[in-house]
Wavefront OBJ file of the C-alpha trace (Angstrom):
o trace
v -38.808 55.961 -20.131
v -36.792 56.507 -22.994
v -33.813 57.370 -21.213
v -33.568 54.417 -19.681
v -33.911 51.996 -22.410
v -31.023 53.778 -24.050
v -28.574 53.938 -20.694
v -29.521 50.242 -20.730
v -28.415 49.839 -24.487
v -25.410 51.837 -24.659
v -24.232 51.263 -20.551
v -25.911 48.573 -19.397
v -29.103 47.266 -16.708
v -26.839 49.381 -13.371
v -26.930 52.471 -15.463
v -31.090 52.140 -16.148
v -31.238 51.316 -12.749
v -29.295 54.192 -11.748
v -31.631 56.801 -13.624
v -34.625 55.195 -12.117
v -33.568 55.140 -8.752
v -32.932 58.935 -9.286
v -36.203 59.670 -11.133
v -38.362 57.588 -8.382
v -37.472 59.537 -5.766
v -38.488 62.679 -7.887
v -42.120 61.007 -8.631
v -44.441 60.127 -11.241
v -44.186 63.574 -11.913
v -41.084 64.650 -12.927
v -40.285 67.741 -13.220
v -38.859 68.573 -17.152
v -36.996 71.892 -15.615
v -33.795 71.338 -13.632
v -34.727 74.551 -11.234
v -37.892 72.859 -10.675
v -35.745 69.454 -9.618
v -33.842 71.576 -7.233
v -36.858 72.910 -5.774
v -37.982 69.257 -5.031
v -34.985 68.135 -3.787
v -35.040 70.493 -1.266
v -38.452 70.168 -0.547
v -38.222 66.577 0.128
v -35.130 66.789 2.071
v -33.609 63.965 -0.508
v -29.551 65.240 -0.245
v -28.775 62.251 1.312
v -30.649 59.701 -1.342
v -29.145 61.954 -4.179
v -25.344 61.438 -1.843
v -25.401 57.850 -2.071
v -26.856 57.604 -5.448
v -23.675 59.993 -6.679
v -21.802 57.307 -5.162
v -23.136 54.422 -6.915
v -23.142 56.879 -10.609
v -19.046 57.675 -9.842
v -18.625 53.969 -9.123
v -20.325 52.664 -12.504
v -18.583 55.273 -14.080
v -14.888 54.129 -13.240
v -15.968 50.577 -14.079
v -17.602 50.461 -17.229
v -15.236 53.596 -18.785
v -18.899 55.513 -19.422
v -17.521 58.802 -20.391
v -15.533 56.689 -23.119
v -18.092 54.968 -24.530
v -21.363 57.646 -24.532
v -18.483 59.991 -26.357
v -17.757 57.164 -29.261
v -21.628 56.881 -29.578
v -22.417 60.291 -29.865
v -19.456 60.459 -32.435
v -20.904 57.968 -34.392
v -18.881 55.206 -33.701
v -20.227 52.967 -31.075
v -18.177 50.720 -28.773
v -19.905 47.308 -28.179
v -21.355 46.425 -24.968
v -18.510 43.301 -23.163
l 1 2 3 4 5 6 7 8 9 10 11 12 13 14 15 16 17 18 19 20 21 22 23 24 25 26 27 28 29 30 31 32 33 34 35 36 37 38 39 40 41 42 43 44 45 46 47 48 49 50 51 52 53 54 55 56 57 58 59 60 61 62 63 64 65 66 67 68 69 70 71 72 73 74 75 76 77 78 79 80 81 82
């Protein structure tokens, strides 16, 4: 998972975690299209999985400045992980 090594790299091991938390409860097959994600969702009743993991993303976000530090990497200019 791609995505995941590079939340780890740029974020840290909560943020991978984070994404694969989300993406387990979608499957081994995970659905590319967002629509199609929605349609799961429902399907699968998961609104209140998805609730608590929005919790745990807002939380890592005030803590670790994320918005901050994915917007100097994709400028070019890296912060360094603490």
């Amino acid at each position: 998972m791609d995505a995941s090594r590079a939340l780890q790299g740029l974020l840290g091991q909560d943020w991978a975690d984070l994404l694969k938390e989300a993406m387990d409860l979608l499957g081994p097959e995970y659905p590319i299209a967002q629509p199609d994600r929605e349609n799961l969702i429902d399907a699968r009743d998961l609104d209140n999985q998805f609730e608590d993991l929005d919790t745990w993303y807002y939380a890592l976000g005030n803590s670790t400045h994320a918005d901050e530090r994915l917007s100097e990497f994709l400028s070019g200019t890296p912060q360094a992980m603490p």
